[in-house]
mmCIF file of the N, C-alpha and C atoms, coordinates in Angstrom:
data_MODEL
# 
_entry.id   MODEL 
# 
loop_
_atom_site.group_PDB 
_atom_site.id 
_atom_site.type_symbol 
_atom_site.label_atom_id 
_atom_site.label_alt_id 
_atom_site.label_comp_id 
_atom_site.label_asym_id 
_atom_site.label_entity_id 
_atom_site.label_seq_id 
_atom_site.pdbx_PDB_ins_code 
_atom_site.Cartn_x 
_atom_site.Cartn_y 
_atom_site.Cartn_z 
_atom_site.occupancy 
_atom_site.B_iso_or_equiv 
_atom_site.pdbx_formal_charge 
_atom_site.auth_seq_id 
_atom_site.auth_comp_id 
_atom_site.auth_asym_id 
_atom_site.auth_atom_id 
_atom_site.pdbx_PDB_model_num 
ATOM 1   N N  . UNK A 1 1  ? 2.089   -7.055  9.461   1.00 0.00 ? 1  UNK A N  1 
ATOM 2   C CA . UNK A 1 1  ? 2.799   -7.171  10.710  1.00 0.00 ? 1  UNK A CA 1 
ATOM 3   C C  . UNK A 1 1  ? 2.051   -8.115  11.657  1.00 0.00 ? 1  UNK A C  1 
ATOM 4   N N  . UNK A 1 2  ? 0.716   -8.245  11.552  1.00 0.00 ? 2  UNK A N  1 
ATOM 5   C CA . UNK A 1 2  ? -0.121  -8.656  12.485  1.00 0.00 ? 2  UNK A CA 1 
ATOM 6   C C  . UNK A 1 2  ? 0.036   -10.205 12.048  1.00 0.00 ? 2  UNK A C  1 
ATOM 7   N N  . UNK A 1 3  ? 0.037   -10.616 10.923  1.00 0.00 ? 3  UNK A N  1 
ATOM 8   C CA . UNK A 1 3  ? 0.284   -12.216 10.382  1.00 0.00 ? 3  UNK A CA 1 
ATOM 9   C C  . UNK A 1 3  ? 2.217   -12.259 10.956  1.00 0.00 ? 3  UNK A C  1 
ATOM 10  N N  . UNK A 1 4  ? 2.553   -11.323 10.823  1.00 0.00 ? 4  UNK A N  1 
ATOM 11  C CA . UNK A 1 4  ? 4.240   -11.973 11.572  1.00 0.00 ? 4  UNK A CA 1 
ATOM 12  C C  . UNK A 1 4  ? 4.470   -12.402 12.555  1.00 0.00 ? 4  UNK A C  1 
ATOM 13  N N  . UNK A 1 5  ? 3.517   -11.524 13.521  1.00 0.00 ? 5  UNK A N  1 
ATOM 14  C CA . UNK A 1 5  ? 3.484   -11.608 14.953  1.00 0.00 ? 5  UNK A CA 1 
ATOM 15  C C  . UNK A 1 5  ? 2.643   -13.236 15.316  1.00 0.00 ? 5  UNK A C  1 
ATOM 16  N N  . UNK A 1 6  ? 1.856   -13.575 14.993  1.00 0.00 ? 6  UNK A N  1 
ATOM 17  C CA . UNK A 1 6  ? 1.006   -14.367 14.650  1.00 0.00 ? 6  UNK A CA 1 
ATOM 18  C C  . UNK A 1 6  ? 1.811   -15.636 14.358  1.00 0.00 ? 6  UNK A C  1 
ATOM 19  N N  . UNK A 1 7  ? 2.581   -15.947 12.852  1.00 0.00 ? 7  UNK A N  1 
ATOM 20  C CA . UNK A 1 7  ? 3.330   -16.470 12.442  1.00 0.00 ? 7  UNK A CA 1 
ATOM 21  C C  . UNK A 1 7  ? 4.588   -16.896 13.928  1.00 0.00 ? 7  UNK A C  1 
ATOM 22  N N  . UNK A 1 8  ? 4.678   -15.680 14.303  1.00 0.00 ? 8  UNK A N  1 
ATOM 23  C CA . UNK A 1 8  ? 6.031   -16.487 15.228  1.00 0.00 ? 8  UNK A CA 1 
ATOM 24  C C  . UNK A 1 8  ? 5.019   -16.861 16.331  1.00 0.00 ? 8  UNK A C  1 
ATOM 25  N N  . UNK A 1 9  ? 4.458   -16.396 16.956  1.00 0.00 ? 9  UNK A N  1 
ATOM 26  C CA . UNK A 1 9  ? 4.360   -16.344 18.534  1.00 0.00 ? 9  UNK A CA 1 
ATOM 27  C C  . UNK A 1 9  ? 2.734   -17.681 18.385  1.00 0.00 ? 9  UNK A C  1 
ATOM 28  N N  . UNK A 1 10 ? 2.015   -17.610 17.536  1.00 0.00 ? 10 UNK A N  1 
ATOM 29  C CA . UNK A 1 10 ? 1.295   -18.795 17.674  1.00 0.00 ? 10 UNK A CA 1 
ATOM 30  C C  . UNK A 1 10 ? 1.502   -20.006 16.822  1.00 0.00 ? 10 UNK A C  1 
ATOM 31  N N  . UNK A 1 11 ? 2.036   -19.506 15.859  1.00 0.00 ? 11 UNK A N  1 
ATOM 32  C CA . UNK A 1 11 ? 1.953   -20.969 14.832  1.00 0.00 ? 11 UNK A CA 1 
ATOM 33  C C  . UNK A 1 11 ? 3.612   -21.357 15.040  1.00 0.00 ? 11 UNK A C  1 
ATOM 34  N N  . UNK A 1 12 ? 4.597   -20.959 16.521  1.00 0.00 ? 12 UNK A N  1 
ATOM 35  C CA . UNK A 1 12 ? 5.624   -21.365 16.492  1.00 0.00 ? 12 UNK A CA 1 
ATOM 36  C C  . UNK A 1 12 ? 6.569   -21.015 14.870  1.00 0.00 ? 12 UNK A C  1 
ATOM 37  N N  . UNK A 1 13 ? 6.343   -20.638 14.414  1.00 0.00 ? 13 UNK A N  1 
ATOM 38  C CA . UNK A 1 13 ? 7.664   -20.471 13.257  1.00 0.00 ? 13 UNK A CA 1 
ATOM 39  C C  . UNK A 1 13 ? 7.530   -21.506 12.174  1.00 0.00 ? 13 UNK A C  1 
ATOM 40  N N  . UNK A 1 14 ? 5.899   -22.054 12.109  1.00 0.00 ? 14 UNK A N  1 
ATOM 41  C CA . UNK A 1 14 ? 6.062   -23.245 11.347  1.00 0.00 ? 14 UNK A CA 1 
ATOM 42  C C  . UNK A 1 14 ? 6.234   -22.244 9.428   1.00 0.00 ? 14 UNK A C  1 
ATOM 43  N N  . UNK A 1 15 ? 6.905   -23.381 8.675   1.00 0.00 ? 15 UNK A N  1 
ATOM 44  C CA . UNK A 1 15 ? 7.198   -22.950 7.784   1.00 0.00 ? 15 UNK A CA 1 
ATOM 45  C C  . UNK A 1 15 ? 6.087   -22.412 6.483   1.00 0.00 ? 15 UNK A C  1 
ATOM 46  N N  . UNK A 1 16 ? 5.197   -23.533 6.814   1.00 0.00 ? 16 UNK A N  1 
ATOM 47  C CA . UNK A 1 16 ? 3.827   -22.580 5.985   1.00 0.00 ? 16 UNK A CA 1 
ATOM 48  C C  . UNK A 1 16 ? 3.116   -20.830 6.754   1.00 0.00 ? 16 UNK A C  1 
ATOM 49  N N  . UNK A 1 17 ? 3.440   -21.063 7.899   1.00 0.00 ? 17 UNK A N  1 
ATOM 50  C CA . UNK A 1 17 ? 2.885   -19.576 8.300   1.00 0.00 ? 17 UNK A CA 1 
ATOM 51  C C  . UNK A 1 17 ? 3.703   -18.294 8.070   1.00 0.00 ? 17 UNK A C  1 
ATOM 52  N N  . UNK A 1 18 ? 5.254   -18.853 8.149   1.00 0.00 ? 18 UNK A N  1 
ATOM 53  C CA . UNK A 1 18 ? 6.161   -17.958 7.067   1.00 0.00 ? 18 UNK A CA 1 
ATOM 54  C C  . UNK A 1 18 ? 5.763   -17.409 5.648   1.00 0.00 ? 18 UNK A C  1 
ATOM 55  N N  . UNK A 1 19 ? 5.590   -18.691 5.176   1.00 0.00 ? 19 UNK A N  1 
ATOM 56  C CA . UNK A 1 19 ? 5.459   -18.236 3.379   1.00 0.00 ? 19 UNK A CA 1 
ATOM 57  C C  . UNK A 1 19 ? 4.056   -17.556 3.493   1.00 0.00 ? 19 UNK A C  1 
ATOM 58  N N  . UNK A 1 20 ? 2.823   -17.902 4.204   1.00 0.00 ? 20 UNK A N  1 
ATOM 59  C CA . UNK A 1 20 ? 2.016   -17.047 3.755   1.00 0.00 ? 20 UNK A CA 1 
ATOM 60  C C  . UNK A 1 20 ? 2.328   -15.564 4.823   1.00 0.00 ? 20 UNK A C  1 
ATOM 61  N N  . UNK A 1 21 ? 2.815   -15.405 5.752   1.00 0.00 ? 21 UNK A N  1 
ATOM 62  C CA . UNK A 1 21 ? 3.476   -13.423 6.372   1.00 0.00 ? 21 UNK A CA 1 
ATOM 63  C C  . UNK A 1 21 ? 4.214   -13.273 5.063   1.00 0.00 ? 21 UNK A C  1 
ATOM 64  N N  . UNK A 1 22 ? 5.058   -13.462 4.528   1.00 0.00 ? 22 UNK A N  1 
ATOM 65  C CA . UNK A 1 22 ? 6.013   -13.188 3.569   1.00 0.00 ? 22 UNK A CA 1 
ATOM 66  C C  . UNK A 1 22 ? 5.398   -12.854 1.914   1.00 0.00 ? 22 UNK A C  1 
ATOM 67  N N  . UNK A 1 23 ? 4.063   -13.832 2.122   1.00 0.00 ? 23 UNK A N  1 
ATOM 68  C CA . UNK A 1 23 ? 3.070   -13.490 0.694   1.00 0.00 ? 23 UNK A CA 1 
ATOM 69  C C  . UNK A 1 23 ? 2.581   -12.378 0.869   1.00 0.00 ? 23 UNK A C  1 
ATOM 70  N N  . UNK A 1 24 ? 1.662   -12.122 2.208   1.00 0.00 ? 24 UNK A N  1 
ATOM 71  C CA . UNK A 1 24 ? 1.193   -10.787 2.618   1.00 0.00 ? 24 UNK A CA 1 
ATOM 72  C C  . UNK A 1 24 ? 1.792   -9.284  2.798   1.00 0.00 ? 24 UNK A C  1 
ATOM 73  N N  . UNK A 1 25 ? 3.139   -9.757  3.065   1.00 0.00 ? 25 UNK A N  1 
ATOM 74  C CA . UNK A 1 25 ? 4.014   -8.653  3.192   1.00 0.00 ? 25 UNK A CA 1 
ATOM 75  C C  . UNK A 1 25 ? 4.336   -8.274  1.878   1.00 0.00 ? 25 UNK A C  1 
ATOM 76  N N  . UNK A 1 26 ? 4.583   -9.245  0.875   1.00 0.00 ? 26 UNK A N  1 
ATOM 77  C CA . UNK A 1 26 ? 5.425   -8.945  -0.357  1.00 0.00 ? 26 UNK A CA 1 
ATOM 78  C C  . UNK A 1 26 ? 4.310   -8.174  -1.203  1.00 0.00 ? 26 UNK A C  1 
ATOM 79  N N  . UNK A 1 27 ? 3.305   -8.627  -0.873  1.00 0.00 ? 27 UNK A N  1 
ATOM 80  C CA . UNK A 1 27 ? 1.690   -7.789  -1.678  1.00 0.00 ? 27 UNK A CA 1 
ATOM 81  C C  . UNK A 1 27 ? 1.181   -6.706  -1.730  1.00 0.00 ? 27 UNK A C  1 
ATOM 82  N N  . UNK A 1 28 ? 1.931   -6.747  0.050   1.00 0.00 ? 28 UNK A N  1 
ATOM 83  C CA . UNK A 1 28 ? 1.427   -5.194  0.679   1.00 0.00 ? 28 UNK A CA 1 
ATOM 84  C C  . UNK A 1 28 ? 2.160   -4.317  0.153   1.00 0.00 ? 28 UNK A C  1 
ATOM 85  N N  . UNK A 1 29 ? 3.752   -4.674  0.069   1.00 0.00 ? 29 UNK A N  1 
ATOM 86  C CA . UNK A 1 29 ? 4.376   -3.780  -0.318  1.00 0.00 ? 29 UNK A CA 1 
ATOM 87  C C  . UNK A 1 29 ? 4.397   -3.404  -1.766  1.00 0.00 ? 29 UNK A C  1 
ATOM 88  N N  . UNK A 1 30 ? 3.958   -4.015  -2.804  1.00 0.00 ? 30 UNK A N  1 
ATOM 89  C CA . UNK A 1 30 ? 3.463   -3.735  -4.242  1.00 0.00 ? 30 UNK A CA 1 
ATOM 90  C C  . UNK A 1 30 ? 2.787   -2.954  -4.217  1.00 0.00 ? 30 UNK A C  1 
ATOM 91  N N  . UNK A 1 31 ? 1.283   -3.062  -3.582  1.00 0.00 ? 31 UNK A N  1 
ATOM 92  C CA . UNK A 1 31 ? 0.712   -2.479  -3.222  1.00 0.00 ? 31 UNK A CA 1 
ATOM 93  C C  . UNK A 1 31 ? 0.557   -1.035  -3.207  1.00 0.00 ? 31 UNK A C  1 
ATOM 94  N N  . UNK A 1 32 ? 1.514   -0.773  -1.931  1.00 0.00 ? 32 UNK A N  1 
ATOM 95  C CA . UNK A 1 32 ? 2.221   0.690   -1.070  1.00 0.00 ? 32 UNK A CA 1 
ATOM 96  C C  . UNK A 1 32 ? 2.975   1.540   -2.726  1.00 0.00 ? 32 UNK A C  1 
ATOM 97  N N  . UNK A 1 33 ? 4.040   0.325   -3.141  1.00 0.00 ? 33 UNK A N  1 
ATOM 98  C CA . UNK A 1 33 ? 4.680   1.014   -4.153  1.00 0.00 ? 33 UNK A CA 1 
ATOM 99  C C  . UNK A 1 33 ? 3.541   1.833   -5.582  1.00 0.00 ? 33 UNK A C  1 
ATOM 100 N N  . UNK A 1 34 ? 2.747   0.604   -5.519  1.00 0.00 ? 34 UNK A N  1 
ATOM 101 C CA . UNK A 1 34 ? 1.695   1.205   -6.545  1.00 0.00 ? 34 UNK A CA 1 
ATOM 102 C C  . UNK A 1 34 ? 1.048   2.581   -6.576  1.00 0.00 ? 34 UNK A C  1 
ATOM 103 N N  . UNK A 1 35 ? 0.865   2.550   -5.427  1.00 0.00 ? 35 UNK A N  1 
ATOM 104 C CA . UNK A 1 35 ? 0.115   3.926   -4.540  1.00 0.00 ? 35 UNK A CA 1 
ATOM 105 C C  . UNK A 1 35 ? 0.922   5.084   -5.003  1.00 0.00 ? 35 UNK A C  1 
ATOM 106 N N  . UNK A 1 36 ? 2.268   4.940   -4.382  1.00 0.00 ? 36 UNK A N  1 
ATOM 107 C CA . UNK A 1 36 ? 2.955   5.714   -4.980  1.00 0.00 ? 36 UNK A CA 1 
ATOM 108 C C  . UNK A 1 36 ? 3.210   6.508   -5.921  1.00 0.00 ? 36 UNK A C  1 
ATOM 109 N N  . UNK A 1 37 ? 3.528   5.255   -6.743  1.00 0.00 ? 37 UNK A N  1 
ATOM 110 C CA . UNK A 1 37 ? 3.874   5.759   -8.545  1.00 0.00 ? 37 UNK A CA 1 
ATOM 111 C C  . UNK A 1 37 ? 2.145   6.612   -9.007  1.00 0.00 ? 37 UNK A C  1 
ATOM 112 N N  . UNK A 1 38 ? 1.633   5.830   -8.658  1.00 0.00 ? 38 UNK A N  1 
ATOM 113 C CA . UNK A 1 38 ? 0.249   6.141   -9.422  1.00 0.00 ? 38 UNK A CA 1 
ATOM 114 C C  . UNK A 1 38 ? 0.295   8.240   -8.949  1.00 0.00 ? 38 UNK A C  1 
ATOM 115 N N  . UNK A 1 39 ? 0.267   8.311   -7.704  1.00 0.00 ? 39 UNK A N  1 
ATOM 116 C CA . UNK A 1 39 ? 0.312   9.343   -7.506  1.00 0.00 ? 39 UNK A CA 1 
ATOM 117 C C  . UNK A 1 39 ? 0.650   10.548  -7.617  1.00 0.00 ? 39 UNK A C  1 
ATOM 118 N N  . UNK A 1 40 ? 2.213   9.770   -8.072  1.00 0.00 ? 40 UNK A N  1 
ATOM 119 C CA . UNK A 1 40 ? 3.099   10.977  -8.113  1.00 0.00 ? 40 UNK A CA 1 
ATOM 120 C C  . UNK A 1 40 ? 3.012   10.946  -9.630  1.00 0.00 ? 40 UNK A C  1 
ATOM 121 N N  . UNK A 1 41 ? 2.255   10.114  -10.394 1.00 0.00 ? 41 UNK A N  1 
ATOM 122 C CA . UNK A 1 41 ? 1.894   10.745  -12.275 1.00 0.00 ? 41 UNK A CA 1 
ATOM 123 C C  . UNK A 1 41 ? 0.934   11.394  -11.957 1.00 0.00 ? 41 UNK A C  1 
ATOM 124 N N  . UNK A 1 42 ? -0.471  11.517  -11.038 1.00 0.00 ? 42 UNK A N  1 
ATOM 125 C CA . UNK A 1 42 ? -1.073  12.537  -11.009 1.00 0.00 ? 42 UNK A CA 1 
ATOM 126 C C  . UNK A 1 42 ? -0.778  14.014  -10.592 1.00 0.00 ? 42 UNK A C  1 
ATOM 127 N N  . UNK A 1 43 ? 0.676   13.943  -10.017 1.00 0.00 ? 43 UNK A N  1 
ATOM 128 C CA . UNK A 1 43 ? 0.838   15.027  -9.595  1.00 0.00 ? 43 UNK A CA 1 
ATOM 129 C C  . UNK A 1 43 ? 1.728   15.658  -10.680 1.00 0.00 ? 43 UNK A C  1 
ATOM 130 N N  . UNK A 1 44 ? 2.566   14.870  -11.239 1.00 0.00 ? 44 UNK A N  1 
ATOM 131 C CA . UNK A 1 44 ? 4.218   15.243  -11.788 1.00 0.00 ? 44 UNK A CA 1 
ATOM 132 C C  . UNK A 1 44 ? 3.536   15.624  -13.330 1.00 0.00 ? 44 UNK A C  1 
ATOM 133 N N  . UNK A 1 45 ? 2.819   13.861  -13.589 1.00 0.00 ? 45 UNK A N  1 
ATOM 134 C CA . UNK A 1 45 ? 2.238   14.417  -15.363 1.00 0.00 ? 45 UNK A CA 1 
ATOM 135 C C  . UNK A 1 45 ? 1.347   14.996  -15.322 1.00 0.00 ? 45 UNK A C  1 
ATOM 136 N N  . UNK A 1 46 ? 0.141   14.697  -14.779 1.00 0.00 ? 46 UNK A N  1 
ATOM 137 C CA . UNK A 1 46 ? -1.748  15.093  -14.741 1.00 0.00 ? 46 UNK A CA 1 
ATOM 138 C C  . UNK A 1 46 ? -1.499  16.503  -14.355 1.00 0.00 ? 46 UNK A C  1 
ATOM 139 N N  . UNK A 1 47 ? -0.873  16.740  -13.194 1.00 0.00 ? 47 UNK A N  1 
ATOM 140 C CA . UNK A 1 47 ? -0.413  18.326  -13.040 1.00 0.00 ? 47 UNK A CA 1 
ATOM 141 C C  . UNK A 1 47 ? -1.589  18.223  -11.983 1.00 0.00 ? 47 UNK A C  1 
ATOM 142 N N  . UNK A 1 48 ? -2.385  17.169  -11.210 1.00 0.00 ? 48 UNK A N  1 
ATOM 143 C CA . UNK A 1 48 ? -3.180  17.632  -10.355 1.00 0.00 ? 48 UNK A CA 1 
ATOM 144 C C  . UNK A 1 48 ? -2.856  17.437  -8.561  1.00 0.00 ? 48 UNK A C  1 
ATOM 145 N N  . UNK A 1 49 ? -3.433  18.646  -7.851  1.00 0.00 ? 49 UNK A N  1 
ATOM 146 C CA . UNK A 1 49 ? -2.307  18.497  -7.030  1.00 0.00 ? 49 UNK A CA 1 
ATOM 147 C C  . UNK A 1 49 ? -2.817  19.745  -6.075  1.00 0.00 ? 49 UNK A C  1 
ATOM 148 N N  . UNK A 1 50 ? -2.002  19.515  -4.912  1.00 0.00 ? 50 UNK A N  1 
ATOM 149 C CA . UNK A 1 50 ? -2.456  20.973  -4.155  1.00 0.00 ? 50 UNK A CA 1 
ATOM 150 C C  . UNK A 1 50 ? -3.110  22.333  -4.755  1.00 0.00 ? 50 UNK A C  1 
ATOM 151 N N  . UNK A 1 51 ? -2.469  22.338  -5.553  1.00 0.00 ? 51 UNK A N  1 
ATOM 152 C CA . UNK A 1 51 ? -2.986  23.891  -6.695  1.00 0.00 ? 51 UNK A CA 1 
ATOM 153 C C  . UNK A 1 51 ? -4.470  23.973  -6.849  1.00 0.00 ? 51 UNK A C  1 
ATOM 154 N N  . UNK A 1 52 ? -5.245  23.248  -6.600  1.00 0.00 ? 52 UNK A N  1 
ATOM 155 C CA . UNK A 1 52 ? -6.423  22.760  -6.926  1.00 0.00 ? 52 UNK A CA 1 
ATOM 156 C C  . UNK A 1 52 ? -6.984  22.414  -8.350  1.00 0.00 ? 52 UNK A C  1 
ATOM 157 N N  . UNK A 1 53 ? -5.646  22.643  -9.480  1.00 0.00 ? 53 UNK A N  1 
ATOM 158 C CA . UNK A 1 53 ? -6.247  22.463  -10.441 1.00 0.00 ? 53 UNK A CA 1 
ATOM 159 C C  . UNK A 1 53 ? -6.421  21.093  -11.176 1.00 0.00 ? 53 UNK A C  1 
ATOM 160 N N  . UNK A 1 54 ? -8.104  21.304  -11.862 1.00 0.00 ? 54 UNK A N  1 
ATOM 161 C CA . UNK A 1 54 ? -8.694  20.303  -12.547 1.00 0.00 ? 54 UNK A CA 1 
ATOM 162 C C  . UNK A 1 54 ? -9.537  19.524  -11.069 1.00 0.00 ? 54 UNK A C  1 
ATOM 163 N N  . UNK A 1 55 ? -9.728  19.955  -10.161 1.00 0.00 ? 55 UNK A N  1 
ATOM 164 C CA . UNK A 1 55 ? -10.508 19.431  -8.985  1.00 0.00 ? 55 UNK A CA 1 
ATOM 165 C C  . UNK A 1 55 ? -11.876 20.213  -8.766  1.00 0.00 ? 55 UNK A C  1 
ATOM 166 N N  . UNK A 1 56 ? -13.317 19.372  -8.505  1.00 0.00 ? 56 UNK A N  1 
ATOM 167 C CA . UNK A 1 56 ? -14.472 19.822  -8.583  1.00 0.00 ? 56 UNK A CA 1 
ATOM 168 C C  . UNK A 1 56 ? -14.770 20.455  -7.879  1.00 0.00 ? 56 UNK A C  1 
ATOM 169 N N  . UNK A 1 57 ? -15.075 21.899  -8.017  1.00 0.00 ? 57 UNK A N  1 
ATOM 170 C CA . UNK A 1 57 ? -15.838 22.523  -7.151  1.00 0.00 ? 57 UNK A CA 1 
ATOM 171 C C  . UNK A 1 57 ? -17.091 22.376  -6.666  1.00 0.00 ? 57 UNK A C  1 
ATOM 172 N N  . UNK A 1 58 ? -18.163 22.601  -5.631  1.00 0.00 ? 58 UNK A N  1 
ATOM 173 C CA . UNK A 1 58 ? -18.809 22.906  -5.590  1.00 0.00 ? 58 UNK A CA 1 
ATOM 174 C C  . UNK A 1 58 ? -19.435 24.417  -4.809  1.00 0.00 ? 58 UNK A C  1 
ATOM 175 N N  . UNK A 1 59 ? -20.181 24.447  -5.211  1.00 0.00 ? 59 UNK A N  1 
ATOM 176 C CA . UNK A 1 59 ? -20.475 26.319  -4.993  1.00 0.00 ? 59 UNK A CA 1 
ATOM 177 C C  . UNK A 1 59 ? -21.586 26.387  -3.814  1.00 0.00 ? 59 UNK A C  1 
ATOM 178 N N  . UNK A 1 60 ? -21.907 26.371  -3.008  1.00 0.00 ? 60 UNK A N  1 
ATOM 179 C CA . UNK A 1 60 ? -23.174 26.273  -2.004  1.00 0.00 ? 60 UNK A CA 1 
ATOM 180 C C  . UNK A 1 60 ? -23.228 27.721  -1.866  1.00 0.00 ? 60 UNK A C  1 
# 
């Protein structure tokens, strides 16, 4: 968001400061999606998850 804002309001709207907000954005959002998926196989397949199971204890 911070390269969009950036992109319009200092570099005027020039067309290279587009393509690279639009690289950053499109990355981020892979990214975000990755996060996701990855997660929800640790939760859905791995089975690990609030329940606490398969998470390290320690005993003090």
């Amino acid at each position: 968001m911070v390269v969009q804002l950036l992109s319009q309001f200092l570099f005027k709207g020039k067309r290279w400061s587009v393509v690279v907000a639009a690289l950053i954005l499109t990355g981020s959002a892979y990214a975000v999606s990755m996060a996701g998926h990855y997660g929800a196989q640790l939760v859905h397949i791995e089975g690990v998850g609030p329940q606490g199971k398969f998470l390290e204890e320690h005993h003090h």
